[in-house]
Backbone as CSV, one residue per row, in Angstrom:
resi,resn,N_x,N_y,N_z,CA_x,CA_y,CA_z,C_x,C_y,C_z
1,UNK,0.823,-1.185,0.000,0.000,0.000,0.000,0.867,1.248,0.000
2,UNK,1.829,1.340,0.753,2.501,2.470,0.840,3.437,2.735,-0.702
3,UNK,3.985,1.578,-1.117,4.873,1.614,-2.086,3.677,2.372,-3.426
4,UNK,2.513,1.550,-3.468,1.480,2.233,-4.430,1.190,3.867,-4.021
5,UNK,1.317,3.812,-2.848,0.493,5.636,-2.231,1.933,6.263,-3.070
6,UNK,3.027,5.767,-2.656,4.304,6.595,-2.959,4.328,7.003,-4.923
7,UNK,4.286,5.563,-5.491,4.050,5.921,-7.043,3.224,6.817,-7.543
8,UNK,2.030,6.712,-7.084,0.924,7.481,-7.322,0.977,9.133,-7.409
9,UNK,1.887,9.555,-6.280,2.663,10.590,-5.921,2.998,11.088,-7.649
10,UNK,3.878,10.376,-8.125,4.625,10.398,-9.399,3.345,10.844,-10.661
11,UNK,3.590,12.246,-11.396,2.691,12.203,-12.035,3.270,11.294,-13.863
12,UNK,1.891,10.611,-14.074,1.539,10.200,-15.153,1.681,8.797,-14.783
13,UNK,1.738,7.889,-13.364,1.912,6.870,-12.692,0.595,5.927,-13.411
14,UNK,1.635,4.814,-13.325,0.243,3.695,-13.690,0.677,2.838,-12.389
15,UNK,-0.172,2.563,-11.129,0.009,1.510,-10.035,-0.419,0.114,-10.819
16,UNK,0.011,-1.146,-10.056,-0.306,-2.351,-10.803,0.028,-3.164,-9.077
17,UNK,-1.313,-3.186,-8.613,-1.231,-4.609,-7.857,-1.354,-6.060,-8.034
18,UNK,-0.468,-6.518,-7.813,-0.559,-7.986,-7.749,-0.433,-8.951,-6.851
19,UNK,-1.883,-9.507,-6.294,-2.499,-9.952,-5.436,-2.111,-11.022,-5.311
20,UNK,-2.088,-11.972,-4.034,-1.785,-13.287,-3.850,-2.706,-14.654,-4.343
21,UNK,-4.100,-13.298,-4.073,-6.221,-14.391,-4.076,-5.880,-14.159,-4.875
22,UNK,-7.513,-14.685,-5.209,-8.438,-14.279,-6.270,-9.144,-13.228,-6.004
23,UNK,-9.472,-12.618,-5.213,-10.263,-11.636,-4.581,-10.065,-10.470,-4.687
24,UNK,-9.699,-9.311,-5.956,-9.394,-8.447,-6.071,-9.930,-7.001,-5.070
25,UNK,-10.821,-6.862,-4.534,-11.378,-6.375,-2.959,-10.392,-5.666,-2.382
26,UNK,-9.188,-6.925,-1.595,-8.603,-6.316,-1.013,-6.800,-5.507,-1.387
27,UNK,-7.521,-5.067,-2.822,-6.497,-4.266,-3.326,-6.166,-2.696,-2.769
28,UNK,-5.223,-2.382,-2.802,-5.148,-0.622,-2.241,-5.598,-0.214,-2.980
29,UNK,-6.056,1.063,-2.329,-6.827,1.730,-3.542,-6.314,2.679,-4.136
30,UNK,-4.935,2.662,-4.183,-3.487,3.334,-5.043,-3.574,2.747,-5.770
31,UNK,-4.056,1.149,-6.261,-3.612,0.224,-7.455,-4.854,0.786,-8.541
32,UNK,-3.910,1.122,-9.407,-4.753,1.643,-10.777,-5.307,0.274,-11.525
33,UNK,-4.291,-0.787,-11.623,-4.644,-1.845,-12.251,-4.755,-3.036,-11.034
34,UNK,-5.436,-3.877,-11.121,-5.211,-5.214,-10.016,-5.262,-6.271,-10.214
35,UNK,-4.477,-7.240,-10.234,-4.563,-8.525,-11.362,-4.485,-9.297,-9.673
36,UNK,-5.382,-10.168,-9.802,-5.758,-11.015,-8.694,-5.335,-12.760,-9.069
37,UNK,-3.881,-12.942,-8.960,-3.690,-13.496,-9.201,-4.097,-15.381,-8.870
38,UNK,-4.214,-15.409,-7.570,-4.878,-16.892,-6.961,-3.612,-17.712,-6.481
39,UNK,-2.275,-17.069,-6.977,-0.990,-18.033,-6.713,-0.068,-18.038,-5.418
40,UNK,-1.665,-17.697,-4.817,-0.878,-17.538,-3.068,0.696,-16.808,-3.337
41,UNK,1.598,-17.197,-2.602,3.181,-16.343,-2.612,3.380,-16.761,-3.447
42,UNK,3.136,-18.126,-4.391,4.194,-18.124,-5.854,4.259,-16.692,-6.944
43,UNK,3.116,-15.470,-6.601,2.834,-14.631,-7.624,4.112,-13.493,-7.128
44,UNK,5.072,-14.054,-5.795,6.639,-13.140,-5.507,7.556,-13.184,-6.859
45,UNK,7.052,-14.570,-7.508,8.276,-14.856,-8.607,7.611,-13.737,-9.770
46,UNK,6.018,-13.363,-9.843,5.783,-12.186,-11.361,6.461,-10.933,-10.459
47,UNK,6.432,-10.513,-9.492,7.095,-9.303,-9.161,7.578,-9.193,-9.344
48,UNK,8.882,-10.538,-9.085,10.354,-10.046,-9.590,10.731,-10.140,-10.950
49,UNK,10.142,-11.106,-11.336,10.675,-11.346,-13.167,9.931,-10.228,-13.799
50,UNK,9.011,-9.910,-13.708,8.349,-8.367,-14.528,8.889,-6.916,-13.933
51,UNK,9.877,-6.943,-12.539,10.387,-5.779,-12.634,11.721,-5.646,-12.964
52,UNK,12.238,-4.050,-13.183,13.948,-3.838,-13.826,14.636,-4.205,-12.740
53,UNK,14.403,-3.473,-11.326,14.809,-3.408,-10.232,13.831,-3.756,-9.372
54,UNK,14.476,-4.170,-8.080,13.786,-4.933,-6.931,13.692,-4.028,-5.899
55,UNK,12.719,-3.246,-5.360,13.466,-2.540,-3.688,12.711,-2.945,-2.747
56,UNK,13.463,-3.857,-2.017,12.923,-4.311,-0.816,12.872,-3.217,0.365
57,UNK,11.764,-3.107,1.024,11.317,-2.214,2.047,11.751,-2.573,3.359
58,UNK,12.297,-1.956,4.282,12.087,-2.048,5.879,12.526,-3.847,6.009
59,UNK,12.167,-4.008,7.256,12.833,-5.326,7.883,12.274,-6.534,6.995
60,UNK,10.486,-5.508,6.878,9.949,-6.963,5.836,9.660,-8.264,6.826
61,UNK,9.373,-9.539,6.074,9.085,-10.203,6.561,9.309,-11.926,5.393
62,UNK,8.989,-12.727,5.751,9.304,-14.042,5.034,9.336,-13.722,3.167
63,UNK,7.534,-12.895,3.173,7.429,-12.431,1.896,8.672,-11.500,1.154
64,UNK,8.866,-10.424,1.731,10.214,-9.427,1.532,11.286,-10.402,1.411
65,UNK,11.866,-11.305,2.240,13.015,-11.969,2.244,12.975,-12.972,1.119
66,UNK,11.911,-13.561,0.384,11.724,-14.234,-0.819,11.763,-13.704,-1.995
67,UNK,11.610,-12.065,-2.299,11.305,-11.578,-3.372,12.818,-10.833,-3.268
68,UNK,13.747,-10.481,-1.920,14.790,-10.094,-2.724,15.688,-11.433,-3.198
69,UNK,15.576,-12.870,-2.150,16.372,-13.773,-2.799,16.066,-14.310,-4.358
70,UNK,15.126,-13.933,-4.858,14.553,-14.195,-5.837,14.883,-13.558,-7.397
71,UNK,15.145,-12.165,-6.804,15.596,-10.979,-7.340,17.039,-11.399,-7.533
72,UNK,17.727,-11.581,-6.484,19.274,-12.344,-6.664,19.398,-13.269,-7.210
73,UNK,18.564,-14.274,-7.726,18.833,-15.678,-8.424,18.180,-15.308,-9.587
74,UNK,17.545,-14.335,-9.774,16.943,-13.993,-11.136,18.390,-13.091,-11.859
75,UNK,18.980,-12.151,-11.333,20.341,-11.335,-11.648,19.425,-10.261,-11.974
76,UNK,18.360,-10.071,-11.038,17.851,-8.458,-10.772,18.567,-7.965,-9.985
77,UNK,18.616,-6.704,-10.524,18.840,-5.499,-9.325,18.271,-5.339,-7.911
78,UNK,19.155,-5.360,-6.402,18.236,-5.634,-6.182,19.104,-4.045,-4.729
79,UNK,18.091,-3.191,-4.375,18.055,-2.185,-3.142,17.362,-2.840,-2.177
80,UNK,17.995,-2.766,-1.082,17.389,-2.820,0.070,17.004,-1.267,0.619
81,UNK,15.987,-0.786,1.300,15.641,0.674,1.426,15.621,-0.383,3.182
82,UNK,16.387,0.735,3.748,16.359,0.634,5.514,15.821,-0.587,6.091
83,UNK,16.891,-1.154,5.482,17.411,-3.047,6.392,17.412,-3.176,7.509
84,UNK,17.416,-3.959,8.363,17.816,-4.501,9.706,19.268,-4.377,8.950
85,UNK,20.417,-4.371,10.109,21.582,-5.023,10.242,22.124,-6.283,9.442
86,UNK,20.846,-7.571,10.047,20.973,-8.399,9.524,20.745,-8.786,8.454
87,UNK,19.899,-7.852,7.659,19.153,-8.456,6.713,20.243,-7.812,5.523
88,UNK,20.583,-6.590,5.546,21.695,-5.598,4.718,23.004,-7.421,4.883
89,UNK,23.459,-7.758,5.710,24.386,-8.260,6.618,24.266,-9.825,5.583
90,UNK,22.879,-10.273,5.403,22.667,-11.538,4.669,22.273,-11.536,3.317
91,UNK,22.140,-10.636,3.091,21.875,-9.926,1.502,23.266,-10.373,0.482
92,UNK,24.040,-9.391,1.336,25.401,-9.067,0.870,26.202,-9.833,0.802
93,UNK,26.132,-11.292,2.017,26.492,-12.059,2.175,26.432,-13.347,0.805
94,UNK,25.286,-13.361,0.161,24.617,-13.927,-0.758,24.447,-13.496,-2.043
95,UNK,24.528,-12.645,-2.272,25.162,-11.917,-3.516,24.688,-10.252,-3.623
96,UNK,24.825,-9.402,-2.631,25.036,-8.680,-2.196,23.853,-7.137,-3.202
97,UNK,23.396,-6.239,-2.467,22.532,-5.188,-2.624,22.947,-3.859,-1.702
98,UNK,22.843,-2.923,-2.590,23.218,-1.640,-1.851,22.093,-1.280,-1.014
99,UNK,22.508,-1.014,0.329,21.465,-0.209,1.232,20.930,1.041,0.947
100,UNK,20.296,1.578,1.352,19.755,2.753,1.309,18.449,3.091,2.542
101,UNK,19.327,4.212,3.178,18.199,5.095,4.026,16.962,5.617,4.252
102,UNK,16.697,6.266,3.103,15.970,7.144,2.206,15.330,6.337,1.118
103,UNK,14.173,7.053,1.296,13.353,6.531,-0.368,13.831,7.260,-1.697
104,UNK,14.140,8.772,-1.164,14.919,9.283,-2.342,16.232,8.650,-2.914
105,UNK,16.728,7.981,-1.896,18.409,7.387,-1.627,18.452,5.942,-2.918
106,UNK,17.028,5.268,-2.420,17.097,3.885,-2.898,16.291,4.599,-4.590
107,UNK,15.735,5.400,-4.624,15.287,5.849,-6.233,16.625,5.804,-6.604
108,UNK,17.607,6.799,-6.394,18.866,7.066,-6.987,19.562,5.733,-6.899
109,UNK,19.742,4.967,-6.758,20.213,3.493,-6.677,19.487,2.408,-7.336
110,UNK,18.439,2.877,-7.135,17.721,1.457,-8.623,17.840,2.596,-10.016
111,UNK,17.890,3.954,-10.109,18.063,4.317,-11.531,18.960,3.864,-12.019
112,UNK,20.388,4.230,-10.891,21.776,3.856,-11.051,21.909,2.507,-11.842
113,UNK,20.814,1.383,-11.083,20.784,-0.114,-11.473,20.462,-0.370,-12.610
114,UNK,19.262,0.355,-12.607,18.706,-0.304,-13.997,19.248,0.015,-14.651
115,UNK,20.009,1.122,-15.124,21.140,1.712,-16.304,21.812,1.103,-16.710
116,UNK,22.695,0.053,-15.636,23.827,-0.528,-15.827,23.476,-1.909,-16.616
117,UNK,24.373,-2.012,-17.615,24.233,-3.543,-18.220,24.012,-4.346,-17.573
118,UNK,23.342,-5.527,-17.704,23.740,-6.835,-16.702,23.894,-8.137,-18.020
119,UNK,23.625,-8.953,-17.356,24.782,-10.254,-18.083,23.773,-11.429,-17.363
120,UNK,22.728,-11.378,-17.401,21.501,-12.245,-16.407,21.236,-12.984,-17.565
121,UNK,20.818,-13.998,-17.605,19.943,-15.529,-18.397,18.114,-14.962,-18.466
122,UNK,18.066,-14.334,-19.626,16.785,-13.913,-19.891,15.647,-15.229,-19.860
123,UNK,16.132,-16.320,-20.121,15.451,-17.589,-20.286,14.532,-17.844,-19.127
């Protein structure tokens, strides 16, 4: 919800939620589009393969910790925006993501990302 309130912000924004149900209902109501997918957490893997860059939010939780390892085995880009310790600490450990403080901080760091070539298995 917040990540949609934040885009929305952005003018000429298109939001796109993608739901775990089927139950499109309990979409934010920042999401311009809402695709209700039904794939319980397997729908972590369209987040990451349909985005350039990954930015994982705050401490997060099982979900967050799947979509950046996911992001790393995909050879996405991947920001962490204001990690735990540990989580910056096991990231990096594993094939590693720049922190960031700031939401402005982690924008300037996934532009940075997505710019840069990568060398990832489109397959």
């Amino acid at each position: 919800d917040a990540a949609l309130r934040g885009a929305k912000g952005v003018e000429g924004s298109l939001t796109v939620g993608i739901l775990p149900g089927r139950n499109p209902d309990g979409a934010s109501p920042f999401a311009d589009v809402v695709i209700a997918t039904g794939m319980g957490e397997a729908r972590n893997a369209i987040n990451v393969l349909s985005s350039d860059v990954v930015v994982a939010c705050g401490e997060g939780g099982a979900g967050t910790a799947s979509e950046a390892a996911l992001a790393l085995k995909a050879g996405k880009p991947l920001v962490l925006l204001a990690p735990s310790s540990e989580a910056a600490a096991f990231f990096s450990k594993i094939g590693g993501a720049p922190a960031a403080e700031s939401a402005r901080e982690a924008l300037g760091l996934a532009e940075k990302a997505r710019r840069r070539p990568t060398t990832r298995n489109e397959a």
